[in-house]
VOVO-34016 format. One record per atom (N, C-alpha, C): residue in three letters; x, y negated, z negated. Coordinates in steps of 0.2 Angstrom, whole numbers, plus 5000, padded with zeros to 4 digits. Atoms other than C-alpha are relative to their C-alpha. Layout:
<rs>
AlaXYZ ...
</rs>
This chain:
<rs>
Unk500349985007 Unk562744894688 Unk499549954998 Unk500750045000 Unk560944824683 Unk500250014989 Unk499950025009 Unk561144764662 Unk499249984998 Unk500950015001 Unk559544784654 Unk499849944997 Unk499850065003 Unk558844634646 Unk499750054991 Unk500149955006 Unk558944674627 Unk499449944996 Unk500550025002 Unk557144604621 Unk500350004992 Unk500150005009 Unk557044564602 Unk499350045000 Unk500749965004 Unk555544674594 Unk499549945001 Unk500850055000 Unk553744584595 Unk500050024993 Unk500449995006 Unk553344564576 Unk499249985000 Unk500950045001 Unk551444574571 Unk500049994991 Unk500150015007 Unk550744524554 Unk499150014997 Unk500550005004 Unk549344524542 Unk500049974995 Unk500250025007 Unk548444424530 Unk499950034996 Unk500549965004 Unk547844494514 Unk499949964993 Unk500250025007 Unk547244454498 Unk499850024993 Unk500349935005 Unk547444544481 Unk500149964993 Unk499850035008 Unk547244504463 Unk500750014996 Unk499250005003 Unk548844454455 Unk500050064996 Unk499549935003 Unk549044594444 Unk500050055003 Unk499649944993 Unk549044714459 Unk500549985004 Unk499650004995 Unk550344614467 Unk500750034999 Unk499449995000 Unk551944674460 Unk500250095001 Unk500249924998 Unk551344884461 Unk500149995007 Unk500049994996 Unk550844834476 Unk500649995007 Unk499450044994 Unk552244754485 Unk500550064999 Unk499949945001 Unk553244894477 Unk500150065006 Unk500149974996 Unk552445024487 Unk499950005006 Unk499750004993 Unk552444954502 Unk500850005003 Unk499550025000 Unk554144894502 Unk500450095000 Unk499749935000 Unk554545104499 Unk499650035006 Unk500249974993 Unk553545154514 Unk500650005007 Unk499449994995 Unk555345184522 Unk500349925006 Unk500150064995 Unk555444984530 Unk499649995006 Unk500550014994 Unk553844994540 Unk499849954997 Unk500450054998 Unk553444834535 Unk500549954993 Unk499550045004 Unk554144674523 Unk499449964998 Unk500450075005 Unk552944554511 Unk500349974998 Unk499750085001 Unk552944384509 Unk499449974998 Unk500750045001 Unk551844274499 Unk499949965004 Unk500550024994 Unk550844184511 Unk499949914996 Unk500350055004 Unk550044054496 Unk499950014994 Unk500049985010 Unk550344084477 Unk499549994997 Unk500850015004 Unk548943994471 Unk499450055003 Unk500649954997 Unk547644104481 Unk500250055000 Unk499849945000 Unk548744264478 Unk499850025007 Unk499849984994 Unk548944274498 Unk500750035003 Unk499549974999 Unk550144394505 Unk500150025008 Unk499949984995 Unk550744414521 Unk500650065003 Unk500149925000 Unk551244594528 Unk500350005009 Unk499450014995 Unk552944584542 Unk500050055003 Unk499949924995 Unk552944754555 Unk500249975005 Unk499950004993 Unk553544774571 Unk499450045002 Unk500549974995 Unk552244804584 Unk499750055002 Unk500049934997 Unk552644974588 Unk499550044994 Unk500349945003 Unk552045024571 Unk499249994999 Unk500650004998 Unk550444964571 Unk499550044995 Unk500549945003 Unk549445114568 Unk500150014994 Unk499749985005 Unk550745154554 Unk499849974993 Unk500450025005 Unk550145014544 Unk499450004999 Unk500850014999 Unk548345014548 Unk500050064996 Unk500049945003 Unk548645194540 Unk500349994993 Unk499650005007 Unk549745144525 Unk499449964996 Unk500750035001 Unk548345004523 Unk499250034997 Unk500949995001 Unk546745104523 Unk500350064992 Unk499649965004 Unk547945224512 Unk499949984992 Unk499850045004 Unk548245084500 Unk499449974998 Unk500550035001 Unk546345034500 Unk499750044994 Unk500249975005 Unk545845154488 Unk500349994993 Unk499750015004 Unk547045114474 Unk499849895000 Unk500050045002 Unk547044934476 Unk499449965003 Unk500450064999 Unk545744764477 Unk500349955006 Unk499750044996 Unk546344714495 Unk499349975006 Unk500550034996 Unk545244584505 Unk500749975006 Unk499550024995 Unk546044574524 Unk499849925003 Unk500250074998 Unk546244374530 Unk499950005007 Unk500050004991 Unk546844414547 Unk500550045001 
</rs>
């Protein structure tokens, strides 16, 4: 019998950067996007956010993201 090896997810991430009074809407709504993704402030003073997925979803964010461009002031860092 061959035991598969059980890999951990590849996590990817993103920069971004929004003006504070869109952070707490914003965090909000992603956070409700069914656990595709997790935020973490990055750097407080520069209201930088950094944006936790697993790998696979990818697209899913790049879609919730462009989604979420029209309501909010989001500048991507990386």
């Amino acid at each position: 019998m061959v035991l598969s090896e059980n890999k951990p997810p590849a996590i990817d991430s993103m920069l971004i950067a929004i003006p504070p009074e869109q952070i707490v809407l914003f965090k909000s709504i992603v956070e409700s996007y069914d656990n595709i993704a997790t935020l973490r402030t990055e750097d407080p003073a520069r209201h930088h956010l950094r944006i936790y997925f697993s790998a696979d979803s990818r697209d899913e964010v790049e879609a919730m993201m462009a989604s979420l461009a029209a309501q909010f002031t989001i500048e991507r860092l990386a």
